[in-house]
Biopython code that builds the backbone (N, CA, C, O; Angstrom):
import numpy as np
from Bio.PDB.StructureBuilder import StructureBuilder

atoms = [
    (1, "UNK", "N", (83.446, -0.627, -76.845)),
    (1, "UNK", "CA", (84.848, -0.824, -76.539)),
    (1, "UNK", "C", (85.313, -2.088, -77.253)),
    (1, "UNK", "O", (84.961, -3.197, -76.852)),
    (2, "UNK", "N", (86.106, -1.919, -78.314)),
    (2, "UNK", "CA", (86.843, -3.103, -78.580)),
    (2, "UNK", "C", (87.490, -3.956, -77.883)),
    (2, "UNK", "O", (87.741, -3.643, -76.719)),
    (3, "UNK", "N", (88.013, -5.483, -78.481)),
    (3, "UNK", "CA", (88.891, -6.488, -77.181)),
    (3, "UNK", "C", (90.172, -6.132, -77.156)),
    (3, "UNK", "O", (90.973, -6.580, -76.336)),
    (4, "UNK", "N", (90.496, -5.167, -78.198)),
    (4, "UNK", "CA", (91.978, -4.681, -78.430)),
    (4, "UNK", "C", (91.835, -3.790, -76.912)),
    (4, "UNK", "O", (92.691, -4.105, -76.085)),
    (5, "UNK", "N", (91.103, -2.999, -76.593)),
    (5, "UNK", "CA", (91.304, -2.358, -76.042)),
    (5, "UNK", "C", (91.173, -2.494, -74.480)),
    (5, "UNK", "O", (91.425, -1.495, -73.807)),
    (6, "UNK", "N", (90.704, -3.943, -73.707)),
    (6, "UNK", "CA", (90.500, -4.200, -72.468)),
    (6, "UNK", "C", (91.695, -4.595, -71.863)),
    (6, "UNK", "O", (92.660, -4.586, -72.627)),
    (7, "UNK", "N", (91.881, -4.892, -70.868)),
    (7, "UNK", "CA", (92.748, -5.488, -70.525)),
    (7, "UNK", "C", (92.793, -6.539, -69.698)),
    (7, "UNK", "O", (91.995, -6.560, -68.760)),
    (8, "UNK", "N", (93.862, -7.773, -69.900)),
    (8, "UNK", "CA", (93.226, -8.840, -69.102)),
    (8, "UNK", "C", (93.743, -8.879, -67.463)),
    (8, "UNK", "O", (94.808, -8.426, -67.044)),
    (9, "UNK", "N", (92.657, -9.563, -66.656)),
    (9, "UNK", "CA", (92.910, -9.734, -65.511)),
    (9, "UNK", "C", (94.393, -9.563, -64.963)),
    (9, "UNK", "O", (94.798, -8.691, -64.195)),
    (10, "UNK", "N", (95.006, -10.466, -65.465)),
    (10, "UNK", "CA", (96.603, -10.462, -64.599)),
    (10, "UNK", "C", (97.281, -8.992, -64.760)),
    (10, "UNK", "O", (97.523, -8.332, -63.750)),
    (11, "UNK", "N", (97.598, -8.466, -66.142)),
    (11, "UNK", "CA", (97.922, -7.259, -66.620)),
    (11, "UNK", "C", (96.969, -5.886, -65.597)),
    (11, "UNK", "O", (97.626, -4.963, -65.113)),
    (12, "UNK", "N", (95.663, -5.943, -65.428)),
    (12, "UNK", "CA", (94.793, -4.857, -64.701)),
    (12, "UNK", "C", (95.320, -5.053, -63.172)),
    (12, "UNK", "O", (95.515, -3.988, -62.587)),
    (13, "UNK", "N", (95.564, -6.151, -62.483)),
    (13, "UNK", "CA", (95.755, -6.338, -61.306)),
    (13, "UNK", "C", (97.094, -6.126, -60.530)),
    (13, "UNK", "O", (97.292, -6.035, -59.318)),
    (14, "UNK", "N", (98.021, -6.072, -61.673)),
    (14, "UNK", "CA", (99.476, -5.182, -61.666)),
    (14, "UNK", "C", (99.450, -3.945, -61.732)),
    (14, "UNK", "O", (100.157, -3.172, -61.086)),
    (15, "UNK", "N", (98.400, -3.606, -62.741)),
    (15, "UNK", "CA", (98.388, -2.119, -62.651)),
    (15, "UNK", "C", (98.206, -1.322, -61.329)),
    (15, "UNK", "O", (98.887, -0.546, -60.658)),
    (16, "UNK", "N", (96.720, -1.988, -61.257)),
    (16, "UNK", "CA", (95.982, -1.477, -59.818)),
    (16, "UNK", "C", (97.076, -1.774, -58.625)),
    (16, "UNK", "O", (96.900, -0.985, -57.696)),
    (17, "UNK", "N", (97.646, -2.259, -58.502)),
    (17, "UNK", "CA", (98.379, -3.222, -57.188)),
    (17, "UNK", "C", (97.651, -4.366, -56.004)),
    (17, "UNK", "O", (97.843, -4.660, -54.825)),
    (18, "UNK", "N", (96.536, -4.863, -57.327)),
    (18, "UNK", "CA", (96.069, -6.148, -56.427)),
    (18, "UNK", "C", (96.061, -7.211, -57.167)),
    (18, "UNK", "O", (96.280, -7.180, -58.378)),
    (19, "UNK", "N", (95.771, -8.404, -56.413)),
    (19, "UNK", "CA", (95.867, -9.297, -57.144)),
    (19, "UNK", "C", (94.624, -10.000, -57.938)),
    (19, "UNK", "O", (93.473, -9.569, -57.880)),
    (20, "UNK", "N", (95.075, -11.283, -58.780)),
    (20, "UNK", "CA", (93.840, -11.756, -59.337)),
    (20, "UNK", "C", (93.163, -11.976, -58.787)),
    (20, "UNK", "O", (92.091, -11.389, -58.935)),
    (21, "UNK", "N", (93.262, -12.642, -58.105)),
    (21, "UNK", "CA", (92.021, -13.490, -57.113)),
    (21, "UNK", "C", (91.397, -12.285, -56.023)),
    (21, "UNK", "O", (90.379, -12.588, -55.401)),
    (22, "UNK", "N", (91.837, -11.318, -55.865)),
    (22, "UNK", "CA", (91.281, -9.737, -54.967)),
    (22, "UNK", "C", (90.279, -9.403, -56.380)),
    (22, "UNK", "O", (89.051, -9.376, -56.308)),
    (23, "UNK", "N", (90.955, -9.191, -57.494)),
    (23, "UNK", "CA", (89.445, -8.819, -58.700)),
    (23, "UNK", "C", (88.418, -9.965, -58.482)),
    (23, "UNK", "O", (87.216, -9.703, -58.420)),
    (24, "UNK", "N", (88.778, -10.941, -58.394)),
    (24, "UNK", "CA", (87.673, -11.868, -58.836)),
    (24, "UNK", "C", (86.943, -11.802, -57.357)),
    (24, "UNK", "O", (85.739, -11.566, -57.451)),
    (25, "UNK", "N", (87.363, -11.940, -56.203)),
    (25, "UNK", "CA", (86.731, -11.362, -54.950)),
    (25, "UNK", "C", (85.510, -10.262, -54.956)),
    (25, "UNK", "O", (84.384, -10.306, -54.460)),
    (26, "UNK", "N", (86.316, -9.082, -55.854)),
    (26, "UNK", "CA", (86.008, -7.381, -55.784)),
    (26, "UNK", "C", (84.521, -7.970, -56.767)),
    (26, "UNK", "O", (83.368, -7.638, -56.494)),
    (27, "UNK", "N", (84.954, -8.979, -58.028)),
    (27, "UNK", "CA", (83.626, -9.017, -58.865)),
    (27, "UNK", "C", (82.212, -9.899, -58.152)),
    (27, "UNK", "O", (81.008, -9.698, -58.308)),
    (28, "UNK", "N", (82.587, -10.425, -57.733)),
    (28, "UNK", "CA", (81.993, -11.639, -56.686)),
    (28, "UNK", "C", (81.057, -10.657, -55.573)),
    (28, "UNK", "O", (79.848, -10.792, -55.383)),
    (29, "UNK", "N", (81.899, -9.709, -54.948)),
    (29, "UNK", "CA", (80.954, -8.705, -53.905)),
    (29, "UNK", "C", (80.279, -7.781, -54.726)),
    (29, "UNK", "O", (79.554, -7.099, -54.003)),
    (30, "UNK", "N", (80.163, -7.358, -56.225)),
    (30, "UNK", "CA", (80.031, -6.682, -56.720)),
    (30, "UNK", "C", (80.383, -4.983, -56.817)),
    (30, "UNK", "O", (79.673, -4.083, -57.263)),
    (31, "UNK", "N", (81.916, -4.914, -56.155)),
    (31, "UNK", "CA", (82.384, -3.568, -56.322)),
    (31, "UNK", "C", (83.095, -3.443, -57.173)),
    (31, "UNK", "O", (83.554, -2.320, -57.382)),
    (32, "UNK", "N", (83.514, -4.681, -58.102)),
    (32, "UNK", "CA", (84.647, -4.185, -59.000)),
    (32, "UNK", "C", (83.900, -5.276, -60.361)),
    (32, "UNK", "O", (84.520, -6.335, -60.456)),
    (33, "UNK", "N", (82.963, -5.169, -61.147)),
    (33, "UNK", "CA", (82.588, -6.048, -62.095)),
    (33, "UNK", "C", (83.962, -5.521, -63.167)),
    (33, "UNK", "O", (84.545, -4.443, -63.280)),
    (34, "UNK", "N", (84.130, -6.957, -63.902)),
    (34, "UNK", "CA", (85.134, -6.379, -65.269)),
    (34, "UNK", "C", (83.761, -5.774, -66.123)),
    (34, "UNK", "O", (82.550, -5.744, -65.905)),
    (35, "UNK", "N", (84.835, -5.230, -67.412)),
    (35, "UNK", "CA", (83.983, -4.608, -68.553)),
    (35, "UNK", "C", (83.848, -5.840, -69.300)),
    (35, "UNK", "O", (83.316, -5.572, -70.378)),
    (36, "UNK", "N", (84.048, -6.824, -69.215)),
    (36, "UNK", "CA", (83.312, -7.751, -70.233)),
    (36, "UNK", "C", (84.013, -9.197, -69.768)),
    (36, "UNK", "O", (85.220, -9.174, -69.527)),
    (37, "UNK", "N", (83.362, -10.313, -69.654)),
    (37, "UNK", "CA", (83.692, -11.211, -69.259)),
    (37, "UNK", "C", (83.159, -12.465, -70.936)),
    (37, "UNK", "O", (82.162, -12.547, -71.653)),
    (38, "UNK", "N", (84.464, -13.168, -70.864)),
    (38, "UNK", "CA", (84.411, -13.913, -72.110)),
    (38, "UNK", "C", (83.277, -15.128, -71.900)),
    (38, "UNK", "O", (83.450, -15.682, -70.814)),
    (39, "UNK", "N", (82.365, -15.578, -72.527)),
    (39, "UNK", "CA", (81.485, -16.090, -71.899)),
    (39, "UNK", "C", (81.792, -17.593, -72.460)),
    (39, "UNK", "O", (80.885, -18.422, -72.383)),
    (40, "UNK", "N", (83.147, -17.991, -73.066)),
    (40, "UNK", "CA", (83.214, -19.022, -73.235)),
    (40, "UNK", "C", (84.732, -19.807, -72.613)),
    (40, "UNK", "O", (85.081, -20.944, -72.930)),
    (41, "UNK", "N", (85.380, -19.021, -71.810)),
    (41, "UNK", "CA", (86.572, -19.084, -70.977)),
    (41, "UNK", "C", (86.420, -19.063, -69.424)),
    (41, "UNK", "O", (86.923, -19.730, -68.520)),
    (42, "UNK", "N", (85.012, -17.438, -69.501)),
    (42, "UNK", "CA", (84.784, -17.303, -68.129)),
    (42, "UNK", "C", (85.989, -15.428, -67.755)),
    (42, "UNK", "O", (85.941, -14.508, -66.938)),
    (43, "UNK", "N", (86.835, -15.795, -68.900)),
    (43, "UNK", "CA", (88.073, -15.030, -68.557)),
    (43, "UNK", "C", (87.323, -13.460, -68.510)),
    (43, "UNK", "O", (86.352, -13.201, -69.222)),
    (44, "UNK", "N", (88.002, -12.361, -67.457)),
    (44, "UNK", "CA", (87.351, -11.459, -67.156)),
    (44, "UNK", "C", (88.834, -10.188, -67.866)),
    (44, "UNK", "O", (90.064, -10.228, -67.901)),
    (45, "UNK", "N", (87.804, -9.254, -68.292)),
    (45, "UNK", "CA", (88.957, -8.212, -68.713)),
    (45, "UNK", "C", (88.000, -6.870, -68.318)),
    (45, "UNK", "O", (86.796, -6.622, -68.242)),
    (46, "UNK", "N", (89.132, -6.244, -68.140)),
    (46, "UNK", "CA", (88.621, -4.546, -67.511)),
    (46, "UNK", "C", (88.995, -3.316, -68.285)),
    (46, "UNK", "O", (89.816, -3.332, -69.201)),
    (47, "UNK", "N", (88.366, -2.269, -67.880)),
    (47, "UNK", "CA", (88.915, -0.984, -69.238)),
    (47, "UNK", "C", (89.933, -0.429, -68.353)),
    (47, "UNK", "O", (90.351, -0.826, -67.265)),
    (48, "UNK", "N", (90.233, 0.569, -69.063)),
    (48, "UNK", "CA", (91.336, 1.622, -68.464)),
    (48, "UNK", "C", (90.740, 2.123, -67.400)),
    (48, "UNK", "O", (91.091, 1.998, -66.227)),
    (49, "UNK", "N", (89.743, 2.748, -67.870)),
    (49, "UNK", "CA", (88.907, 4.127, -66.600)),
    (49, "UNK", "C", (88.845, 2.921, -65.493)),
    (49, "UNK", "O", (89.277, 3.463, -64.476)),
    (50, "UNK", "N", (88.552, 1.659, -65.195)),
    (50, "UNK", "CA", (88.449, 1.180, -64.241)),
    (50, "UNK", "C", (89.285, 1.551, -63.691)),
    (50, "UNK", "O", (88.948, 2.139, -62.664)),
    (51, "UNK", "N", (91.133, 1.464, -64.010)),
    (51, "UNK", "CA", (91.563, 1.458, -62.640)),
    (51, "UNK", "C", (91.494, 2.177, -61.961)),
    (51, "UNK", "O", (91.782, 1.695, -60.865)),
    (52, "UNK", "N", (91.089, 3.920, -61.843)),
    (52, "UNK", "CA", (90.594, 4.851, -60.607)),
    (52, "UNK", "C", (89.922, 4.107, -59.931)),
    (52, "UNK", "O", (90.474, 3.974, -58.839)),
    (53, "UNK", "N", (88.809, 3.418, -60.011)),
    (53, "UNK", "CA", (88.261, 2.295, -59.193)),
    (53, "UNK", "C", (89.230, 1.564, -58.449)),
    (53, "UNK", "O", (89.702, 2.066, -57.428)),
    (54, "UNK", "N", (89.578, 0.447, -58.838)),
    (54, "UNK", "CA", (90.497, -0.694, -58.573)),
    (54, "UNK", "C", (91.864, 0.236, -57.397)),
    (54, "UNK", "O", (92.507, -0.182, -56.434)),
    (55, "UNK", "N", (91.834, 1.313, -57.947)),
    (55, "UNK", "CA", (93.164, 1.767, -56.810)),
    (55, "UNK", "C", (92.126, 2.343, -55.622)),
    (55, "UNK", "O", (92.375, 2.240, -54.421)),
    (56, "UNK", "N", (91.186, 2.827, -56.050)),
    (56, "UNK", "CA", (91.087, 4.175, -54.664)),
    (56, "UNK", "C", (90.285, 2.536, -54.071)),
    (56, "UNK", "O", (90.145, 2.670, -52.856)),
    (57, "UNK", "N", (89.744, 1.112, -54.520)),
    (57, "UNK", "CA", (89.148, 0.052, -53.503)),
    (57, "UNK", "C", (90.506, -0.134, -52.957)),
    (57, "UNK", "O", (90.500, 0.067, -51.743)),
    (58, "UNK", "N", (91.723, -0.460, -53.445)),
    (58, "UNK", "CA", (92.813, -1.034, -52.707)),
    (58, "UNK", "C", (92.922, -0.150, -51.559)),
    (58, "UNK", "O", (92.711, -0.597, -50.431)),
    (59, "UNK", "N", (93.349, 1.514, -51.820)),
    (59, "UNK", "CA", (93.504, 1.876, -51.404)),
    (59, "UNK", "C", (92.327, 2.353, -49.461)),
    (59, "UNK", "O", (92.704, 2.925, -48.438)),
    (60, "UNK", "N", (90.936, 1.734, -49.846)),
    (60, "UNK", "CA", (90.287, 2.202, -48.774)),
    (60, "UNK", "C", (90.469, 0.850, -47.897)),
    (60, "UNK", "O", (90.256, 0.781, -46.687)),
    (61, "UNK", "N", (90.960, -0.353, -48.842)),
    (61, "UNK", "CA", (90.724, -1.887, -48.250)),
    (61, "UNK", "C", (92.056, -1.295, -46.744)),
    (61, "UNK", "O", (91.852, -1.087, -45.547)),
    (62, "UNK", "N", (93.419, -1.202, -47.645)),
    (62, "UNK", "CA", (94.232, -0.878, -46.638)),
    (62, "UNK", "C", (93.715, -0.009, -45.799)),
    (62, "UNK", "O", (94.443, -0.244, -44.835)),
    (63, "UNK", "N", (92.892, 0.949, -45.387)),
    (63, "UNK", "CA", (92.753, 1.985, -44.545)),
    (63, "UNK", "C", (91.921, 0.925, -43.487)),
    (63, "UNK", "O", (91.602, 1.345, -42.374)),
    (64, "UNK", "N", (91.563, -0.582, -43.932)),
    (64, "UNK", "CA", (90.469, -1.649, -42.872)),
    (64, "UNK", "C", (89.205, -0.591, -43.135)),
    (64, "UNK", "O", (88.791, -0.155, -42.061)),
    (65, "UNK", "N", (88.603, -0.153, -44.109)),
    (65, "UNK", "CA", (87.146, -0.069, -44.130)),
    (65, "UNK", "C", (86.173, -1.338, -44.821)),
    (65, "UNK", "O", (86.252, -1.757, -45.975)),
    (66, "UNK", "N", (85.564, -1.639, -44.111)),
    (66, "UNK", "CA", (84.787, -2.792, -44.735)),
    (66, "UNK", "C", (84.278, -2.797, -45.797)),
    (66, "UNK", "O", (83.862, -1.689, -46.137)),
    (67, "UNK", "N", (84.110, -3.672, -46.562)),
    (67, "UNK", "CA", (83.082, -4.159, -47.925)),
    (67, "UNK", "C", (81.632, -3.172, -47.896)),
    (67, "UNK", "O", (81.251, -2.324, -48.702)),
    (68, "UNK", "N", (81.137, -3.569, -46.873)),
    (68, "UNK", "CA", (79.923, -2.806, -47.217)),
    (68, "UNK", "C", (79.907, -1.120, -46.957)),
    (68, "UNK", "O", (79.058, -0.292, -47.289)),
    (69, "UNK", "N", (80.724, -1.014, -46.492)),
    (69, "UNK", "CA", (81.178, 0.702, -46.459)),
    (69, "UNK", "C", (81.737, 0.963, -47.659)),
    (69, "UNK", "O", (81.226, 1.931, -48.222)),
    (70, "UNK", "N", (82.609, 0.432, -48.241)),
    (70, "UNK", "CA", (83.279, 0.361, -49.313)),
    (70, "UNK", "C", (81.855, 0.870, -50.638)),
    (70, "UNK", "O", (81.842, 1.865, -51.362)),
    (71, "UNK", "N", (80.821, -0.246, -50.531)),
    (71, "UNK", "CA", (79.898, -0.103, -51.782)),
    (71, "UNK", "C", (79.549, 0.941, -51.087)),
    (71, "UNK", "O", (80.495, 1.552, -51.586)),
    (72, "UNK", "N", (78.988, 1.863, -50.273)),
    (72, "UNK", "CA", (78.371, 3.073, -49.857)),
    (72, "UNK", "C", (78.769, 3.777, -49.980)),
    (72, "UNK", "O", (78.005, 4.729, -50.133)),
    (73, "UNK", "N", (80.374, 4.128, -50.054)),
    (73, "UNK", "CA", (81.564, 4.877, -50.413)),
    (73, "UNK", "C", (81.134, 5.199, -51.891)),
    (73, "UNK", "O", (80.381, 6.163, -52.028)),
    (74, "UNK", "N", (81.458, 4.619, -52.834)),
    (74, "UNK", "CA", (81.139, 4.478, -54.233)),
    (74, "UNK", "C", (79.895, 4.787, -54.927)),
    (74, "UNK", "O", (79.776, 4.804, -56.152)),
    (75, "UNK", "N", (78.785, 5.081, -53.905)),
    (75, "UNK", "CA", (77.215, 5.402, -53.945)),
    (75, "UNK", "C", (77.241, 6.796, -53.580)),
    (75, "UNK", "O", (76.350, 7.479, -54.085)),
    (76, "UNK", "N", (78.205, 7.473, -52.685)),
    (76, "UNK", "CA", (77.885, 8.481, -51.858)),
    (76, "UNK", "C", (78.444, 9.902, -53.039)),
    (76, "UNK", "O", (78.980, 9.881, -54.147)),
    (77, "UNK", "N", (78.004, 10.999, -52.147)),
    (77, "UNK", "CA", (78.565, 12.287, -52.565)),
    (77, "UNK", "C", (79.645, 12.036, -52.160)),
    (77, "UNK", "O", (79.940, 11.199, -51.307)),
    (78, "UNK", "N", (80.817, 13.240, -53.148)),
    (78, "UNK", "CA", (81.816, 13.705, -52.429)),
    (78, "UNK", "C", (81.873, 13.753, -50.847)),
    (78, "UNK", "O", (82.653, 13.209, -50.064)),
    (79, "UNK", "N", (81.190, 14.276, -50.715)),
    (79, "UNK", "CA", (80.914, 15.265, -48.821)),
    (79, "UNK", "C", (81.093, 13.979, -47.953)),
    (79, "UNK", "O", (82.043, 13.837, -47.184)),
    (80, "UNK", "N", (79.907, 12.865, -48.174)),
    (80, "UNK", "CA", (79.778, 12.111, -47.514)),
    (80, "UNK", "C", (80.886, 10.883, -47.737)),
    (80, "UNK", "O", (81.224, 10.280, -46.719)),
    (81, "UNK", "N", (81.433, 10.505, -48.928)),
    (81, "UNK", "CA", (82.961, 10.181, -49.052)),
    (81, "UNK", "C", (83.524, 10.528, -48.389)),
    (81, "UNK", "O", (83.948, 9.673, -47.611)),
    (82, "UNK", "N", (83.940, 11.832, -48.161)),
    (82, "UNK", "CA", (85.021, 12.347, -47.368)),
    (82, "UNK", "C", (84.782, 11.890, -45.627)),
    (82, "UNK", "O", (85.546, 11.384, -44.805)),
    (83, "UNK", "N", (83.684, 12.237, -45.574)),
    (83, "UNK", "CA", (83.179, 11.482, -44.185)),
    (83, "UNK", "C", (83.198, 10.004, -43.556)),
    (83, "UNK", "O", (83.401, 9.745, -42.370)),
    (84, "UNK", "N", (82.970, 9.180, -44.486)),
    (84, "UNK", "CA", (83.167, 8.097, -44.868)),
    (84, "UNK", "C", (84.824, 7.770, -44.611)),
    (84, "UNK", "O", (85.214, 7.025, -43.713)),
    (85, "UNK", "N", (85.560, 8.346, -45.402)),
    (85, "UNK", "CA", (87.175, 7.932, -45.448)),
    (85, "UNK", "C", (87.625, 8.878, -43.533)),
    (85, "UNK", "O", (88.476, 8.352, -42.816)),
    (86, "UNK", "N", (86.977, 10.039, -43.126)),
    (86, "UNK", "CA", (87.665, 9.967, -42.291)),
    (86, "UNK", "C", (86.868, 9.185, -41.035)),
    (86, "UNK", "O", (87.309, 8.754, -39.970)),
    (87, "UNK", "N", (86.094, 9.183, -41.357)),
    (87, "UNK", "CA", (85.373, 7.608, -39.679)),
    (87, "UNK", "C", (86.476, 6.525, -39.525)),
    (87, "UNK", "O", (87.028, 6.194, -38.476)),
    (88, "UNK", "N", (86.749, 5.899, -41.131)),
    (88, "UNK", "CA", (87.714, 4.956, -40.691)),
    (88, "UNK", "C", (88.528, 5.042, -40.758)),
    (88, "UNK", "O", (89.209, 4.016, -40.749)),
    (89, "UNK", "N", (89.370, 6.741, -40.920)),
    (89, "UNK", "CA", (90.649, 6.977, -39.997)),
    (89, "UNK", "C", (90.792, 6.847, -38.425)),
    (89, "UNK", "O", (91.655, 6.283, -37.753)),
    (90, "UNK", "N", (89.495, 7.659, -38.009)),
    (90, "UNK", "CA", (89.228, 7.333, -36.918)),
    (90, "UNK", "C", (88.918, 6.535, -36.224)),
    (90, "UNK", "O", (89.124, 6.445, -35.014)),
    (91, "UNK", "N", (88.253, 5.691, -37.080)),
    (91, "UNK", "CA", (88.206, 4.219, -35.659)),
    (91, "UNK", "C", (89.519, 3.513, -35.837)),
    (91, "UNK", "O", (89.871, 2.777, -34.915)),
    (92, "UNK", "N", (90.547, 3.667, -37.231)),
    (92, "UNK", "CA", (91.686, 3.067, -36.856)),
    (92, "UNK", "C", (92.679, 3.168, -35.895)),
    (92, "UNK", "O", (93.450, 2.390, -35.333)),
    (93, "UNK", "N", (92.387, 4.592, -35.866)),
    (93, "UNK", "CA", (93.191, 5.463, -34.686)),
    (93, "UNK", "C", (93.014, 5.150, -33.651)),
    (93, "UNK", "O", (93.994, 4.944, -32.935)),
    (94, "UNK", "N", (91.669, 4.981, -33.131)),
    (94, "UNK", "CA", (91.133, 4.325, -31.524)),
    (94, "UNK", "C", (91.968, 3.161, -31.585)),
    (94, "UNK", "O", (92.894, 2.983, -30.794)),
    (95, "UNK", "N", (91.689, 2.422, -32.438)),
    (95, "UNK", "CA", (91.972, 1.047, -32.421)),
    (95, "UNK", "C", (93.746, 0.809, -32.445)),
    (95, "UNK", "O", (94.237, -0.096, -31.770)),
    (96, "UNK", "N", (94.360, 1.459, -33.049)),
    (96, "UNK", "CA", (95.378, 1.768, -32.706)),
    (96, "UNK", "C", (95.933, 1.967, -31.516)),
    (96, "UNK", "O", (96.867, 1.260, -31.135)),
    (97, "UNK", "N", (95.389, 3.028, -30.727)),
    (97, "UNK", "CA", (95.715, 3.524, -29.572)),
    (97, "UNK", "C", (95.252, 2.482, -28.178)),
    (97, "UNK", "O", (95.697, 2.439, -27.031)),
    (98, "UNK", "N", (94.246, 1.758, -28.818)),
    (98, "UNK", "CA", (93.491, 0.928, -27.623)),
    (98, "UNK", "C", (95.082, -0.420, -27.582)),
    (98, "UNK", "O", (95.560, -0.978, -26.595)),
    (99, "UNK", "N", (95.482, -0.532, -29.009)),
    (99, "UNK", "CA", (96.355, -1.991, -28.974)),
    (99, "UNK", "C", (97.839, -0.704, -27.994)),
    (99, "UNK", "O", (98.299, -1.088, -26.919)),
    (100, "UNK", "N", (98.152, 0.189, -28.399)),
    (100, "UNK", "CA", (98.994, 0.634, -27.677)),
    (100, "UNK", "C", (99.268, 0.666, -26.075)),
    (100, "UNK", "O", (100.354, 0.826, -25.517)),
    (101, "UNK", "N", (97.670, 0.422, -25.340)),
    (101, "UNK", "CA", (97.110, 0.576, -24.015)),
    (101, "UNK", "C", (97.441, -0.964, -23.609)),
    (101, "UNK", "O", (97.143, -1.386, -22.491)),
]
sb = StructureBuilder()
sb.init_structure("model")
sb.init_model(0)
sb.init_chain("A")
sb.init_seg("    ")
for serial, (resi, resn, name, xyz) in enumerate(atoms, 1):
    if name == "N":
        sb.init_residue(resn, " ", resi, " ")
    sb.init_atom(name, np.array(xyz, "f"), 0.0, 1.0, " ", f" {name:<3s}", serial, name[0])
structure = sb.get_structure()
């Protein structure tokens, strides 16, 4: 992959709808490494295909599934994904309903 072709942090984190410091978080837990990090800036840039990544993490962060569910998510089958995304519909739902009580 050429450098023409990455994109840098601020630009990827608009795309995705998170912010910088959420990538550098995401790279730090190791669910979101960039595609190449400049090794004399430090500065981190990501490819395209990442952002399916970068959205469906935003997207499970909002649903409140944790980090380490999150990397198991990303490890798992389909099947067990799907299982995965609906548990923590469901415990949001309890949890929901318990703050309603």
């Amino acid at each position: 992959m050429t450098e023409s072709e990455l994109i840098s942090i601020g630009e990827f984190a608009r795309r995705a709808g998170l912010t910088a410091s959420a990538l550098r978080f995401y790279d730090d837990a190791g669910l979101l490494r960039p595609e190449q990090v400049d090794p004399s800036t430090g500065y981190r840039f990501y490819s395209e295909p990442q952002l399916a990544r970068a959205v469906r993490l935003r997207q499970l962060r909002a649903i409140g599934m944790p980090l380490s569910v999150i990397d198991t998510f990303f490890a798992a089958s389909a099947e067990d994904a799907a299982r995965l995304i609906d548990d923590q519909v469901a415990k949001a739902a309890a949890e929901a309903s318990d703050v309603q009580h």
